[in-house]
C-alpha positions in Angstrom: 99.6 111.4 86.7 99.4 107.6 86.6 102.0 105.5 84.9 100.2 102.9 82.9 101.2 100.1 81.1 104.8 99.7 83.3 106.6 96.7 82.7 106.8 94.7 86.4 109.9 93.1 87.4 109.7 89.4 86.1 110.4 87.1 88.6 110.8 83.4 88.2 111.5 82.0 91.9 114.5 80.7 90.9 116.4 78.6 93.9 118.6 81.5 95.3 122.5 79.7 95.6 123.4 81.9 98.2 121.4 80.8 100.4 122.9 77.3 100.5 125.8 78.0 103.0 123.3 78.5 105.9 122.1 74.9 106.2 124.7 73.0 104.5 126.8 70.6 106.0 129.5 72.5 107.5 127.3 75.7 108.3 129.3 76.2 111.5 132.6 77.3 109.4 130.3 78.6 106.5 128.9 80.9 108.9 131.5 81.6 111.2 133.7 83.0 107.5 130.8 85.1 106.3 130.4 86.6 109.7 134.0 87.6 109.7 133.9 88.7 106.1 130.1 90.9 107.3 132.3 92.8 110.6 135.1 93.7 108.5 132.7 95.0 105.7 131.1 97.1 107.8 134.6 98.3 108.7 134.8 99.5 105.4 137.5 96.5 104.5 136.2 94.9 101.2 138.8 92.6 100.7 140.8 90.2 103.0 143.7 87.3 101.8 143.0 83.9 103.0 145.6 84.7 105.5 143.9 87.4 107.0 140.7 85.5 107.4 142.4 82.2 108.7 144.4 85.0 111.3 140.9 86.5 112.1 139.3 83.1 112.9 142.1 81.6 115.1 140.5 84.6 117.3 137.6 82.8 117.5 136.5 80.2 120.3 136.6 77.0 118.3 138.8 77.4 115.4 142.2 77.2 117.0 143.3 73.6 115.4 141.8 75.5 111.9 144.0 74.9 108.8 144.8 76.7 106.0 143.7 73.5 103.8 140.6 73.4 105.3 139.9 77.3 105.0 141.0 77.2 101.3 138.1 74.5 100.9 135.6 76.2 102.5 136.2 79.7 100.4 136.2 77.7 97.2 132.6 76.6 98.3 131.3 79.6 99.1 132.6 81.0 96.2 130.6 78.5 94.2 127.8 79.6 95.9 128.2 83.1 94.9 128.8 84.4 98.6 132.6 85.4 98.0 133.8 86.6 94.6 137.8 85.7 94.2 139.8 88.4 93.0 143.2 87.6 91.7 145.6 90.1 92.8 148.6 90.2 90.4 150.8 92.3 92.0 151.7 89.3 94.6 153.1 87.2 91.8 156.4 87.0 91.2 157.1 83.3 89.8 155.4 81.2 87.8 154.6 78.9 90.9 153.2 82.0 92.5 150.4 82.2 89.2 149.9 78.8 89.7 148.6 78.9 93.2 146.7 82.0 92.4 146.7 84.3 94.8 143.1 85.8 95.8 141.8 88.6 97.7 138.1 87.7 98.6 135.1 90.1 98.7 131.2 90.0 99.7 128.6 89.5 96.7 125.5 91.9 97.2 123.4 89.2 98.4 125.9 87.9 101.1 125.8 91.2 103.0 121.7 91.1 102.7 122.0 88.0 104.0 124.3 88.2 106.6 122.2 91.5 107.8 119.0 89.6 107.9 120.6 86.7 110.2 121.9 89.5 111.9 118.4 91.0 112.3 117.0 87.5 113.5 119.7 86.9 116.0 118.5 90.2 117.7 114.6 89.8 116.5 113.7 89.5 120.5 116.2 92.3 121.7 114.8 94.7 119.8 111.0 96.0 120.1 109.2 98.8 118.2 107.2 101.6 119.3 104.5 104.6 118.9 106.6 107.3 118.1 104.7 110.2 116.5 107.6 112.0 115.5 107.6 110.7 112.0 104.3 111.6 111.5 105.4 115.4 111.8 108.6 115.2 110.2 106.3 113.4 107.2 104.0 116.2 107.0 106.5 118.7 107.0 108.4 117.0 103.5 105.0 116.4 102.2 104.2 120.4 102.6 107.7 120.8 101.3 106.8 119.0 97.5 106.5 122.7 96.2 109.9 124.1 97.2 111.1 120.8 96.0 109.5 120.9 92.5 112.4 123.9 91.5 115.3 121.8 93.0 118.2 119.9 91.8 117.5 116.4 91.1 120.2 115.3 93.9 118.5 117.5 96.2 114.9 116.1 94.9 116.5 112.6 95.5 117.4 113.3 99.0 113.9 114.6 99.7 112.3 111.8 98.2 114.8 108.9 100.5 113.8 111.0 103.3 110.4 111.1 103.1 110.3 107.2 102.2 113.2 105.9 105.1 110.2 107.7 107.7 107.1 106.0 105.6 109.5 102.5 106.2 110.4 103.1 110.0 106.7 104.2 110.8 105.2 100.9 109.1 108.0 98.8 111.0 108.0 100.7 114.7 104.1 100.2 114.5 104.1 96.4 113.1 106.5 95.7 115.5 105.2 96.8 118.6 101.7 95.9 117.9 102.9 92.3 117.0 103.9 91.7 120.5 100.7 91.8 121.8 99.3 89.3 119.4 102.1 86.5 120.2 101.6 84.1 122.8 103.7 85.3 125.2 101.7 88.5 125.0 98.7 86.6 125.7 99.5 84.8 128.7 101.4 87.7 130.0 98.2 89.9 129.7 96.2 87.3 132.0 98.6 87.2 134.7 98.4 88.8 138.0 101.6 90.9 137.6 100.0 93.0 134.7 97.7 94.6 136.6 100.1 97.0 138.2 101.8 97.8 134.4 98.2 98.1 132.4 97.4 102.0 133.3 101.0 102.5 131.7 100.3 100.6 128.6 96.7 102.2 128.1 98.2 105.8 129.1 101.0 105.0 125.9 98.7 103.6 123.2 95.4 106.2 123.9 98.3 109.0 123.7 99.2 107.2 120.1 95.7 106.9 119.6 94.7 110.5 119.6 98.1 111.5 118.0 97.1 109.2 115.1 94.0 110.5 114.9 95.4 114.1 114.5 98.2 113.6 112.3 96.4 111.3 110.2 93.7 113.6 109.0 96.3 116.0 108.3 98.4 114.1 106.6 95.4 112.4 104.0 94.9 116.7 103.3 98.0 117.5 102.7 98.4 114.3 100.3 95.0 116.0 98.7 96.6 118.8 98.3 99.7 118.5 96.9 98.9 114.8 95.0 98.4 116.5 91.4 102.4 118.5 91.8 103.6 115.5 93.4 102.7 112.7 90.8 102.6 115.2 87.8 105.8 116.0 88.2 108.0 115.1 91.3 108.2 111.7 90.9 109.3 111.6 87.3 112.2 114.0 88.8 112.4 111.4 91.4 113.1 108.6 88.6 115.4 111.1 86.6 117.3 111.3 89.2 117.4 107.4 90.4 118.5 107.1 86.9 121.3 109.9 87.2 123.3 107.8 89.9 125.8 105.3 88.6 125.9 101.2 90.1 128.6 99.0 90.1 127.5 95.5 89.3 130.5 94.1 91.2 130.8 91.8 88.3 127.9 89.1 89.1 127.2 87.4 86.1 123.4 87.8 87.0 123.7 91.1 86.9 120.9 92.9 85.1 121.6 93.7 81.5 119.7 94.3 78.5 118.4 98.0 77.0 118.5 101.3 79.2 114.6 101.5 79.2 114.4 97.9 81.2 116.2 99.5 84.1 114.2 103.0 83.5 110.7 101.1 84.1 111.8 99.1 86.8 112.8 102.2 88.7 109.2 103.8 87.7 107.5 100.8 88.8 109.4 101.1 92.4 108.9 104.7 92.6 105.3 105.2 92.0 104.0 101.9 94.1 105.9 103.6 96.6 103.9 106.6 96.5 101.0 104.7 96.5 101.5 102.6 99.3 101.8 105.9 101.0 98.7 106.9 99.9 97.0 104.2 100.9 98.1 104.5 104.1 96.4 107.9 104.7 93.7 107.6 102.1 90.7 105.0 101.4 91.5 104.2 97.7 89.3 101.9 95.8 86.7 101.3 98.3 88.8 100.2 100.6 90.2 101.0 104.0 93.5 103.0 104.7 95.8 101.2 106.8 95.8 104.7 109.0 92.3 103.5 110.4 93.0 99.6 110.8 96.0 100.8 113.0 93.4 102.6 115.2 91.1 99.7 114.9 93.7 97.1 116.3 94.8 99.5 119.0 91.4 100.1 120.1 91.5 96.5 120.2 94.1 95.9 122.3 93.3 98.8 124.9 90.1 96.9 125.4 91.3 93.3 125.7 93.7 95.1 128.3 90.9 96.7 130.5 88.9 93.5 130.2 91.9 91.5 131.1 92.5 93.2 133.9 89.1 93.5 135.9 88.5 89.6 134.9 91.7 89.1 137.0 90.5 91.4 139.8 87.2 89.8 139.5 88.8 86.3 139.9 90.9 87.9 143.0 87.0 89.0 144.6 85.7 86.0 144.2 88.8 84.2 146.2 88.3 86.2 149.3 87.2 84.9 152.4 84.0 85.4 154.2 85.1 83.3 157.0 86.0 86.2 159.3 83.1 88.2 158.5 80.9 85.6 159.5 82.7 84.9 162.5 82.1 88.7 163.6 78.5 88.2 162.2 78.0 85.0 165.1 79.7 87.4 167.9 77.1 90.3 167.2 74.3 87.8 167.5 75.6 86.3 171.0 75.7 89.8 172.5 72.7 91.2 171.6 70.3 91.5 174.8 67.1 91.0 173.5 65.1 89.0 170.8 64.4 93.1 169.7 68.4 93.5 168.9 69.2 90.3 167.5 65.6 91.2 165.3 67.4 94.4 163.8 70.5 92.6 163.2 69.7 89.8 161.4 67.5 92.6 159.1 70.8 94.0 158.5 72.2 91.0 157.9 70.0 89.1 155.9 67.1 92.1 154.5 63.6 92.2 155.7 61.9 89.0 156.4 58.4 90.1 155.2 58.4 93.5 152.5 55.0 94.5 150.9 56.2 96.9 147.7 53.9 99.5 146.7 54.4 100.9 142.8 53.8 104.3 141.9 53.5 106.5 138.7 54.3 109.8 140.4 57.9 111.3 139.9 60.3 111.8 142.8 61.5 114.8 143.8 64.8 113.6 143.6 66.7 110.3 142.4 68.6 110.4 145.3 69.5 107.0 146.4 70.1 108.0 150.2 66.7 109.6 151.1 64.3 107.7 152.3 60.9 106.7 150.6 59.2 107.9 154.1 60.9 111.5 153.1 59.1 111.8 150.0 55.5 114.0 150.2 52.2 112.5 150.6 50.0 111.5 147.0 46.7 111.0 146.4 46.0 108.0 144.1 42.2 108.1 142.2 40.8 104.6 142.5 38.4 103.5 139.8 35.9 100.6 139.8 36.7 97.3 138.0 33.4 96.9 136.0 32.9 96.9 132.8 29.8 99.9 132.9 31.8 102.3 134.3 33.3 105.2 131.9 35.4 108.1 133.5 33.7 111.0 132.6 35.0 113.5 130.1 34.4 117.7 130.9 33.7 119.0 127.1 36.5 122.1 126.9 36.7 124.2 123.9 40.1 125.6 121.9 41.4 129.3 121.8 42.0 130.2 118.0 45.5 131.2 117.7 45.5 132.2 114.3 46.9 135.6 114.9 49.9 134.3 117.4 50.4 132.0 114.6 51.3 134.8 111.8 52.9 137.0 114.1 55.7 134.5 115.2 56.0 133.4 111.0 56.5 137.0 110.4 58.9 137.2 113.3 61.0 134.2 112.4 60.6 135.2 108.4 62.1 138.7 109.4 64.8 137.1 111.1 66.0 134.9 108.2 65.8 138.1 105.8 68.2 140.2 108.3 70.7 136.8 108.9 70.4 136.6 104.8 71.7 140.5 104.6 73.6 140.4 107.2 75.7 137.3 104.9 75.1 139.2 101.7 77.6 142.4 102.7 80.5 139.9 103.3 80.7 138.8 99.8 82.6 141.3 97.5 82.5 140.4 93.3 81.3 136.9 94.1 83.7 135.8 96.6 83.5 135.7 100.4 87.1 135.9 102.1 87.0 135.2 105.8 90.4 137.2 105.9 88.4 140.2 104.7 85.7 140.0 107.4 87.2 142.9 109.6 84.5 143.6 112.0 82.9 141.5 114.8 80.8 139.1 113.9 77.4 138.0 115.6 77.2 133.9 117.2 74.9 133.8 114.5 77.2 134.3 111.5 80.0 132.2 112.5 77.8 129.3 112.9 76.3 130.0 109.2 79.8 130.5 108.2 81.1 127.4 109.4 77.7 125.3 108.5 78.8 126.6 104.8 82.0 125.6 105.0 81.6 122.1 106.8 78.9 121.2 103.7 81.7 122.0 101.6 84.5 119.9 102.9 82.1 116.8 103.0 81.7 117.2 99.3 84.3 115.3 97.2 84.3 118.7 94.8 84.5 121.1 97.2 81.2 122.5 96.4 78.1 123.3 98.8 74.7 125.5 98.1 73.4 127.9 100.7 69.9 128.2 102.0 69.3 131.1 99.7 69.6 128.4 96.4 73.6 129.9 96.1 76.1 127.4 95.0 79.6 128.3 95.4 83.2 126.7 95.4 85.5 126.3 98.8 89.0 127.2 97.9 91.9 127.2 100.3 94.7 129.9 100.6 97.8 129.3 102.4 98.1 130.2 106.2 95.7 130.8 108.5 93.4 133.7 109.8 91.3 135.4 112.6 87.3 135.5 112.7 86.6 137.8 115.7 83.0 136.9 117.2 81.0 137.8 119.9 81.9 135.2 121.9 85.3 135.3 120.8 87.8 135.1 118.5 88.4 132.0 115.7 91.5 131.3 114.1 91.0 129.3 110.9 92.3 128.6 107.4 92.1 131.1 104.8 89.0 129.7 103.2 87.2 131.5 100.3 84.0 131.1 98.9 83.5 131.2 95.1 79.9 132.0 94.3 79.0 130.7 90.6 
């Protein structure tokens, strides 16, 4: 079911103040104290005194002569850029004085930890590389076939199900954006035209024509299990989804920009997220709106790259060729000539050397007997060519031939071939039981012939958007799926396949 009429997230592109600290003036201390601040957060220690931190950063190369005035400063700033929030602790006051100098423990703001973990991310941009695991492909699949047993759970349990699904849509977009993106970068480029690739290329075609056909695979069953189970899914799942986003508290941390305003702001702003989640999902698998899922640009661009590798590579080897030298050949050539006894020898060499002086070519119509490149034209049997006059009162003489009637052959072979469509047309006929055809049903083996009708029915089918098809016998009829799979035993042997039935209107 599609959510219209959500209410989008307004955004204004307002100057973001907590950005400021990485190029201000004194971004070397700025960045040195949120660093500090980022490692102990991730050690699960929220809040540090001044102390602490000034104690922390003495640690550091560079901050030894460090004072506390200078630190106090610094925090004050980044406070007022909304990196740190101050939070007076009163249980460290005991005199007036002590009030007056107020006495803070610092914390992170929400954006300062994003922010540190993106310059984190940069600092390590180069270190880290993706790659063309299919494993998220199957572990997607299986959640996505999952969507029914998840329709009756608890919302947690729905929420968990849903993060899971989406954490392997986001690492399979990254791992492939990554790894491709190196191969676009100019490093890449130069790297690809240098001599030392050659000996690393079959590796790197072996890798990407191994995700190639994987993609291919996993992609077609993906987009058919998103057909499948897209109705339960969006009917129903994701407004469990956005239940249960709703169900789980948030601390604001006191920001003053925190969100605020009626319930139902919050409410659509999860829907919104939710569903063009989902959707960018299935756009990944299925061509929506005329245009292409990202599934088959992926295969495009590797396709691309496998072939600017392979062209890559025999341009160097070509290159290599062409810088050989023929100087020692030639020498050998010169050495041959001087000992060859007679003008009759040095006659046949420079023949093999340099071709036949003087070749007359004669062209012929007649076929070989063989294309054989290795036989010689004096191998091939004798031919007799018919020479004709060149003048213009000459005409080749025609022997007048009459025409056996072959009316009866004619009806004999119609009759044949219309008896033989009547008995394939029977033989079809006892499969279906109360207007359905169950290839589970079909117990007994089956003639070549059969299977290929049955699977000419059910490939029309498939291509059809509506999942109907008409037989050659004017039948029209619905292709329905069951779960699991089954057996067609044939003459030529036996064909597991999907539980398909065949609804005859």
């Amino acid at each position: 079911m599609e959510q219209e009429g959500h209410k989008s997230h307004r955004t204004d592109f307002a100057p973001i103040m907590e950005t400021s600290y990485l190029t201000a003036q004194n971004v070397r201390q700025y960045r040195a104290i949120m660093r500090l601040f980022f490692r102990e957060y991730e050690k699960m220690h929220f809040q540090l005194y001044k102390e602490d931190v000034l104690e922390l950063l003495h640690r550091q190369e560079g901050f030894a002569d460090y004072t506390m005035a200078q630190l106090v400063q610094d925090l004050e700033a980044l406070a007022g850029w909304k990196n740190l929030i101050p939070l007076q602790d009163p249980r460290k006051v005991y005199t007036i004085a002590d009030y007056k100098n107020r006495q803070y423990r610092y914390t992170m703001s929400e954006y300062a930890v994003e922010i540190e973990r993106l310059t984190v991310r940069l600092e390590n941009l180069f270190l880290e590389s993706g790659n063309l695991s299919t494993s998220l492909f199957r572990r997607m699949a299986e959640n996505l076939e999952e969507a029914a047993a998840a329709e009756g759970r608890k919302s947690k349990e729905i929420n968990e199900w849903w993060t899971s699904l989406q954490e392997d849509f986001k690492r399979l977009n990254q791992n492939y954006q990554d790894y491709l993106r190196e191969f676009y970068s100019g490093r890449a480029e130069k790297l690809l035209k240098s001599v030392e690739f050659i000996v690393h290329k079959d590796r790197f075609i072996a890798y990407l024509q191994e995700f190639v056909q994987e993609l291919q695979f996993h992609a077609s069953r993906i987009a058919g299990i998103i057909k499948k189970r897209q109705e339960l899914i969006e009917e129903s799942l994701l407004e469990k989804v956005v239940k249960s986003e709703l169900e789980i508290p948030r601390a604001l941390a006191g920001r003053e920009d925190a969100p605020s305003g009626p319930e139902w702001d919050r409410e659509a702003m999860v829907r919104e997220q939710v569903y063009g989640k989902w959707d960018s999902l299935k756009r990944w698998f299925l061509p929506l709106d005329g245009r292409e899922c990202e599934s088959s640009r992926v295969l495009s661009i590797t396709n691309d790259i496998i072939r600017s590798i392979i062209q890559n590579a025999a341009l160097i080897v070509q290159l290599q060729n062409w810088g050989v030298s023929r100087k020692e050949d030639y020498r050998n050539m010169v050495q041959m000539f001087l000992g060859c006894e007679t003008v009759e020898d040095a006659h046949k060499l420079s023949a093999h050397v340099f071709g036949i002086q003087q070749v007359e070519h004669f062209r012929i119509r007649d076929e070989q007997e063989t294309d054989s490149i290795s036989q010689s034209v004096y191998e091939e049997p004798a031919s007799q060519v018919l020479l004709k006059p060149h003048t213009r009162s000459y005409k080749e003489r025609k022997d007048k031939t009459g025409f056996a009637d072959q009316t009866w052959e004619k009806l004999s072979r119609r009759t044949e071939y219309l008896k033989q469509i009547e008995q394939e047309r029977t033989r079809m006929m006892r499969y279906i039981r109360d207007g359905k055809l169950e290839v589970d049903q079909i117990r007994e083996t089956v003639p070549q012939s059969v299977r290929q009708t049955l699977l000419q029915w059910i490939s029309q089918a498939g291509l059809n958007a509506s999942g109907k098809g008409r037989t050659e016998y004017g039948q029209e009829f619905l292709l329905k799926r069951k779960e699991g799979t089954c057996v067609l035993n044939c003459e030529d042997g036996a064909l597991r396949l999907p539980r398909y039935v065949l609804d005859f209107r």
